[in-house]
C-alpha positions as CSV (number, residue, x, y, z in Angstrom):
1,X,-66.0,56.8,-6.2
2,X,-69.7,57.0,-4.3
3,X,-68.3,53.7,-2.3
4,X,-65.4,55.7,-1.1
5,X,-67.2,58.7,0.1
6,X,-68.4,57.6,3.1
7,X,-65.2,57.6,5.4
8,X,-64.1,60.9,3.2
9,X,-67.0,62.6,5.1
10,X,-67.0,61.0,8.7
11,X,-63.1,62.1,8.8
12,X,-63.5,65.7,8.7
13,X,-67.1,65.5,11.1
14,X,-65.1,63.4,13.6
15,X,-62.1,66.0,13.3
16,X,-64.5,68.9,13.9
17,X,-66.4,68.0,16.3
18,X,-63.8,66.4,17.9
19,X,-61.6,69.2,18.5
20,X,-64.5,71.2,19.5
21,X,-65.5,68.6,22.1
22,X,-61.2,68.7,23.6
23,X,-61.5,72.3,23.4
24,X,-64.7,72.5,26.0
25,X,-63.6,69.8,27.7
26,X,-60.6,71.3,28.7
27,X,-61.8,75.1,29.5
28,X,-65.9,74.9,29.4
29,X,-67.2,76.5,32.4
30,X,-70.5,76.0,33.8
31,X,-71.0,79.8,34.6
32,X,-69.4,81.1,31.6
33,X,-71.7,79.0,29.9
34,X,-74.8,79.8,31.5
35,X,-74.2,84.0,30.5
36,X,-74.2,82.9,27.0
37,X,-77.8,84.5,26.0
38,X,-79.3,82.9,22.8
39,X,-81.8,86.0,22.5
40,X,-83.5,87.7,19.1
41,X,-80.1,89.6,18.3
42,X,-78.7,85.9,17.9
43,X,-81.7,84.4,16.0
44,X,-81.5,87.6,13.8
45,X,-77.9,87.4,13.5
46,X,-77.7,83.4,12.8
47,X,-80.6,84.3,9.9
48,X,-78.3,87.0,8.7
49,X,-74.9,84.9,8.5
50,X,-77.2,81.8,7.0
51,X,-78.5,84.5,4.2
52,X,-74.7,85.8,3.4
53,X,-74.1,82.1,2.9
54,X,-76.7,82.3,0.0
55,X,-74.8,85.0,-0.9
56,X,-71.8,83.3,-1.3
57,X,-73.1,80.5,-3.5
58,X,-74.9,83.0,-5.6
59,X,-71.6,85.3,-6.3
60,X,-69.8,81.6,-7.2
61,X,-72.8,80.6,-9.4
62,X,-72.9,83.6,-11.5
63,X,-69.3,83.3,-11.9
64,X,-69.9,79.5,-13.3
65,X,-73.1,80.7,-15.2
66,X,-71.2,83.7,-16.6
67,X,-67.7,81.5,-17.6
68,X,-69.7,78.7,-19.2
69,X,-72.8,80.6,-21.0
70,X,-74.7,79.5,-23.3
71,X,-73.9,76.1,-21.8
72,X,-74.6,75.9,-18.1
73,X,-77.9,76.9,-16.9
74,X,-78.5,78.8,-13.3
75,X,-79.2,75.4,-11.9
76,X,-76.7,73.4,-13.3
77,X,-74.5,76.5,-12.1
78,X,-75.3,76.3,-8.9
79,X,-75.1,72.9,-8.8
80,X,-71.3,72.6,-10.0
81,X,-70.6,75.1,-7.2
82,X,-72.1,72.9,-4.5
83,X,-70.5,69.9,-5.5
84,X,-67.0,72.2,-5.5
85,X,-67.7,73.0,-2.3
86,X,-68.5,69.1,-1.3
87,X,-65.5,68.2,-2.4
88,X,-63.2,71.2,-0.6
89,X,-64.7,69.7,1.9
90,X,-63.5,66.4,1.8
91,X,-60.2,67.1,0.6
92,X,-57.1,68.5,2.6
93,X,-56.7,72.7,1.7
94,X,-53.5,72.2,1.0
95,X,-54.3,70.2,-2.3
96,X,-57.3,71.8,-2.8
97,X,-60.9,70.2,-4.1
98,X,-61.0,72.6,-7.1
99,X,-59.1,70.2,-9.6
100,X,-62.7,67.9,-10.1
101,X,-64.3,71.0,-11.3
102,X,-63.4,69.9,-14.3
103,X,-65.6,66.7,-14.0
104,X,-68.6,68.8,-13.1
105,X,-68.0,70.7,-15.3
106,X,-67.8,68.0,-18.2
107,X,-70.7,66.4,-16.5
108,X,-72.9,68.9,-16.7
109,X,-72.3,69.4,-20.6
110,X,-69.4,71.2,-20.8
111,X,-66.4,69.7,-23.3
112,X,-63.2,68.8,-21.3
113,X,-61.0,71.6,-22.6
114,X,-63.6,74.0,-22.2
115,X,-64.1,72.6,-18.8
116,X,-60.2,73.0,-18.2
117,X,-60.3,76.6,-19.4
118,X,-62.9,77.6,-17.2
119,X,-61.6,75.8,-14.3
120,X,-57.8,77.6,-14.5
121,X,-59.9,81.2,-14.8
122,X,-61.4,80.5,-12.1
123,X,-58.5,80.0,-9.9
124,X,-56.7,82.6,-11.4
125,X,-59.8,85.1,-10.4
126,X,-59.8,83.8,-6.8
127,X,-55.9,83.8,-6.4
128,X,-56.2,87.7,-7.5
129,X,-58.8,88.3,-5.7
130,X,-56.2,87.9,-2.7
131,X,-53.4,89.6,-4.6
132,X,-55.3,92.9,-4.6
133,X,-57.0,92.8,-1.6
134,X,-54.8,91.8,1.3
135,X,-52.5,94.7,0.6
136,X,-55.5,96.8,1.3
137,X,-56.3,95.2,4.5
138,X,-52.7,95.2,5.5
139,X,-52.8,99.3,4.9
140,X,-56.3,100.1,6.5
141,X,-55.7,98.0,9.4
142,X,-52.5,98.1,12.0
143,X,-50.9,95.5,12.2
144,X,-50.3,95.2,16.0
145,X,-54.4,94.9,15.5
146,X,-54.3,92.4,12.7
147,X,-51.9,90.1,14.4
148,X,-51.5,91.5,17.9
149,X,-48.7,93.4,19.4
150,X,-46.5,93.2,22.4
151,X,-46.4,90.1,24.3
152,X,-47.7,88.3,21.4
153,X,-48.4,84.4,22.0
154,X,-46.6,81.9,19.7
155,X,-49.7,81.0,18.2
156,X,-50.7,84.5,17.1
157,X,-46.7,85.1,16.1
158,X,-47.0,81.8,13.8
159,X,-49.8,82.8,12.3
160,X,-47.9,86.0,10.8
161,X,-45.1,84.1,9.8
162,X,-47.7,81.5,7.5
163,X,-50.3,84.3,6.6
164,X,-47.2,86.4,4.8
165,X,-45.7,83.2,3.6
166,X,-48.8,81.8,2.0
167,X,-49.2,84.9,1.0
168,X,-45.7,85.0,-1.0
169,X,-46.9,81.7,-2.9
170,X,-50.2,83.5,-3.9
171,X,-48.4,86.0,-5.4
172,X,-45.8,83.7,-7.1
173,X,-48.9,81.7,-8.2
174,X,-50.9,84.5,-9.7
175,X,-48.1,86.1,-11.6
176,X,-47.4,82.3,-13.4
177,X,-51.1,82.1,-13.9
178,X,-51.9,86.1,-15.3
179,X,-48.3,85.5,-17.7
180,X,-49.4,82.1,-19.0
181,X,-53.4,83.0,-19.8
182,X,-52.9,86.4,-20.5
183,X,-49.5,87.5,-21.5
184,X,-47.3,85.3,-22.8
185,X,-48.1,81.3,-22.3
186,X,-45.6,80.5,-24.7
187,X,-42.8,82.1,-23.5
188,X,-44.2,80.3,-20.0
189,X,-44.4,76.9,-21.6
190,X,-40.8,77.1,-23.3
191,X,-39.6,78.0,-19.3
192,X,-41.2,75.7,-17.8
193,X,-40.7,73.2,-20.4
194,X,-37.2,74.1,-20.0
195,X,-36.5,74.3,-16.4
196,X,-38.4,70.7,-15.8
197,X,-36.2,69.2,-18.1
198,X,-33.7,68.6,-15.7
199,X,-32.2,65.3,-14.4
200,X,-33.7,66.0,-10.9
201,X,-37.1,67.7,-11.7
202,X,-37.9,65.1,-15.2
203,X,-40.4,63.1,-13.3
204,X,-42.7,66.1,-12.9
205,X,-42.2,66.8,-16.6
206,X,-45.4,65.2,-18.3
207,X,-47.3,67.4,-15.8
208,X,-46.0,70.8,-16.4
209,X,-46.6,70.2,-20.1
210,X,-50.1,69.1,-19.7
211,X,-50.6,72.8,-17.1
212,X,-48.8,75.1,-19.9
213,X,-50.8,72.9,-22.4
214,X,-53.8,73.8,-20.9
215,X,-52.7,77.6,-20.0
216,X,-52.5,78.3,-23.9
217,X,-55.7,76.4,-24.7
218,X,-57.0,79.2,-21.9
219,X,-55.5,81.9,-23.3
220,X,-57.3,81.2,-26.5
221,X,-60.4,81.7,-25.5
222,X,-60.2,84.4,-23.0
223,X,-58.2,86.6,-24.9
224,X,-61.7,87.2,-26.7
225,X,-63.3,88.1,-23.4
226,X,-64.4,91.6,-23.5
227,X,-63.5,94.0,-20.6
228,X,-67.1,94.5,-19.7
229,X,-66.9,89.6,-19.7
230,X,-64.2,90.2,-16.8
231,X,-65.5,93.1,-14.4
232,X,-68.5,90.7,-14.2
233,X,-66.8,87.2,-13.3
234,X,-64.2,89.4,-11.2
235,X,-67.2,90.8,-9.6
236,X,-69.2,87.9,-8.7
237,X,-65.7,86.5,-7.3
238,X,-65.3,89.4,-5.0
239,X,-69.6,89.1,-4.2
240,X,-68.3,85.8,-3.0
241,X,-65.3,85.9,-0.7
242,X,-67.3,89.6,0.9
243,X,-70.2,87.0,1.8
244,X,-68.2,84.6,3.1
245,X,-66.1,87.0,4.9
246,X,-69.5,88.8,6.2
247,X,-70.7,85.5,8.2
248,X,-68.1,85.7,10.7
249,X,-69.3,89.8,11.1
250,X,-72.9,88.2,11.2
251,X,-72.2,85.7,13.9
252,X,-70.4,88.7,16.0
253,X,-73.3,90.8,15.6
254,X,-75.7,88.2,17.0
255,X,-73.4,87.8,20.2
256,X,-71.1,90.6,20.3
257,X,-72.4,94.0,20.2
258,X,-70.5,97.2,19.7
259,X,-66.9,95.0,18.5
260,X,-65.0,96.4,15.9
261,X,-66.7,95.0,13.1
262,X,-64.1,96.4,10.8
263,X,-61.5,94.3,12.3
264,X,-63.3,90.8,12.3
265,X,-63.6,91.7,8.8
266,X,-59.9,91.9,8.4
267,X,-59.0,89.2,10.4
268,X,-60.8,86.6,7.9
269,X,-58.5,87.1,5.4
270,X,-55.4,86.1,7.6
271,X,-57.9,82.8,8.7
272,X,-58.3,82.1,5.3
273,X,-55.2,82.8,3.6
274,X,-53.6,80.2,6.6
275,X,-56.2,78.0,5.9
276,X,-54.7,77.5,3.0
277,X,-52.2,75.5,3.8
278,X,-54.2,73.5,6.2
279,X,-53.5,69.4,5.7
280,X,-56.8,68.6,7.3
281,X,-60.2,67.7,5.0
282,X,-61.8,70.9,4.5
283,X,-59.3,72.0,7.4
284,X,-61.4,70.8,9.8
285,X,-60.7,70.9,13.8
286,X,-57.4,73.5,12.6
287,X,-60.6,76.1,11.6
288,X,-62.6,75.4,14.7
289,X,-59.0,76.2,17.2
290,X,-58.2,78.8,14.7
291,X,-60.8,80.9,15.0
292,X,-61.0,80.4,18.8
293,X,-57.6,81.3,19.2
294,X,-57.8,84.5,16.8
295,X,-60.9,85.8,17.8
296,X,-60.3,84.8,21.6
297,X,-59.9,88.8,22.4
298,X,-62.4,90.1,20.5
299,X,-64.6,87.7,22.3
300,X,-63.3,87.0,26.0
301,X,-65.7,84.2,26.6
302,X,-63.8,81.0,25.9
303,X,-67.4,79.2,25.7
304,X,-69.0,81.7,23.7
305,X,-65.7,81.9,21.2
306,X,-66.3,77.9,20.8
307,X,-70.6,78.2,20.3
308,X,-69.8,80.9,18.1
309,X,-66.7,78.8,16.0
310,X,-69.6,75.8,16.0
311,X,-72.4,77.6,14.1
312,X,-69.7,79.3,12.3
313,X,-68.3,75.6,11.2
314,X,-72.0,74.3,10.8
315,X,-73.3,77.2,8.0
316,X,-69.8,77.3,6.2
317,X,-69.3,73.8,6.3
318,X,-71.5,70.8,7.3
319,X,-74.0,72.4,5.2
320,X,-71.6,71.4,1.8
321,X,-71.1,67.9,3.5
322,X,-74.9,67.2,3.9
323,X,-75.4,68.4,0.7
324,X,-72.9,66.8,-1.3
325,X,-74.0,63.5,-0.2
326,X,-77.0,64.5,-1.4
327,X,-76.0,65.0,-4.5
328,X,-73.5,62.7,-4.7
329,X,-74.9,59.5,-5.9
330,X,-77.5,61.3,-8.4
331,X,-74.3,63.2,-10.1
332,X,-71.9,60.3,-10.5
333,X,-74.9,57.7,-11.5
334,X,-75.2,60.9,-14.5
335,X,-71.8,60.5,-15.1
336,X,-71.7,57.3,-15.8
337,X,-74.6,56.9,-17.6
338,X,-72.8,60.0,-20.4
339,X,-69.6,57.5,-20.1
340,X,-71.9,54.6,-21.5
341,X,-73.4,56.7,-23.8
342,X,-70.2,57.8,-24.8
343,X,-68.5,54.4,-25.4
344,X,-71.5,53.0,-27.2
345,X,-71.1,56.2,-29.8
346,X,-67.8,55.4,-30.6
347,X,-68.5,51.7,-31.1
């Protein structure tokens, strides 16, 4: 796996940066440019987007802490969380780098249907998290100021028509995942079980067994979870997204005073509920146009827009690429050393 890495994390850099580089090639001015002030408000403001990153990794590694106690420590929290992150960011959006929490997970001491359970309420309490919350940016916010009114561009008229699709599959998602952990994973297996039966749909049969499997084997366990067990993992998940959300605010503070920091808010849920669907690794160079694009009149500065969209790309997510290879080799070398130790145990 370690050999493999390498070209996993020069695609998405050369992606990136590349995109970046087309965009100024095409529209940098010299001028603009030069009007771009790197003063204290944007040291300040970098400092403060850098520390909402920390807060970010601290909301998901309470969350993994919380999930797994007594049998992940803060560190080896934390560390699962990075690697996740590593691994998003490697791995197209649109299938998701979530699934090999499960080896972390395992790696770091925790059995492989605990590790399953965990994993599955964790993505249920993120795919909530966008359940509840977008409605309530949808109703605070207008919509001609969410998505532009008017003479609306293509681009900002395709990025309705994903955002409320994506969003329709995050609902559909959420309401399979809430019935089969916590209301009725039986009656979710038999359907499913049922439905995949079928001539045409039979190859995907194994699979949905071994999900609804694994949905009841959750449902065991968190069915014992006291109210007081989920306000605190559903907190630390909304601590997260906030954060994560908040850099972008951060990064407009530090070169945009006075904009309607309400609305940048707002606007990252769109970016990330499209992102969602992204087939790029870590949707790289679609989050760097994206967010010129989107933000372009909030900012009026092409150049600035693509400056900001870089440090915005460098804090959120070189950062997990550095570190992941980092970590990389020291965690699988783990691994494998537990698979040996394992082998020679049942020998």
């Amino acid at each position: 796996m370690i050999k493999g890495l390498g070209w996993k994390v020069a695609l998405p850099i050369v992606i990136g940066l590349g995109v970046i580089a087309w965009l100024f090639h095409d529209d940098f001015s010299e001028a603009a440019f030069a009007s771009i002030h790197f003063g204290w408000r944007a040291v300040v403001g970098i400092a403060l987007a850098c520390l909402f990153v920390v807060g970010r990794d601290f909301g998901l590694t309470w969350r993994f802490h919380t999930i797994a106690a007594p049998d992940l420590s803060w560190k080896r929290a934390l560390r699962v969380d990075l690697m996740c992150a590593f691994t998003s960011a490697i791995t197209p959006s649109a299938v998701g780098g979530s699934a090999l929490a499960i080896f972390y997970l395992n790696t770091e001491g925790v059995k492989v249907g605990r590790a399953t359970a965990l994993t599955l309420t964790t993505l249920f309490l993120d795919e909530l998290f966008f359940v509840i919350f977008c409605p309530i940016i949808v109703l605070c916010l207008p919509l001609d100021q969410l998505f532009g009114s008017g003479n609306r561009s293509g681009f900002l008229q395709g990025v309705e028509i994903v955002f409320w699709l994506v969003y329709a599959g995050i609902v559909i998602w959420t309401s399979i995942l809430y019935a089969g952990i916590l209301w009725k994973p039986q009656i979710v297996q038999k359907v499913f079980v049922k439905l995949f039966s079928m001539k045409w749909l039979r190859r995907w049969l194994p699979n949905v067994q071994q999900m609804t499997g694994n949905m009841i084997a959750t449902s065991d366990w968190v069915k014992h979870c006291p109210r007081s067990w989920w306000l605190n993992v559903f907190g630390a998940t909304v601590l997260s997204w906030f954060s994560r959300y908040l850099i972008v605010n951060a990064i407009f503070w530090a070169f945009i005073p006075g904009c309607n920091w309400g609305l940048v808010f707002c606007r990252q849920f769109v970016v990330w509920v499209v992102l969602m669907v992204s087939p790029t690794p870590g949707s790289s160079g679609l989050s760097e146009w994206m967010f010129t694009e989107y933000y372009g009149d909030l900012i009026g500065n092409l150049d600035l827009a693509l400056v900001m969209a870089l440090i915005w790309r460098l804090i959120t997510y070189y950062i997990y690429l550095a570190l992941g290879v980092c970590l990389a080799p020291t965690y699988f070398k783990k691994s494998k050393v537990n698979d040996n130790k394992f082998k020679i145990n049942n020998d």
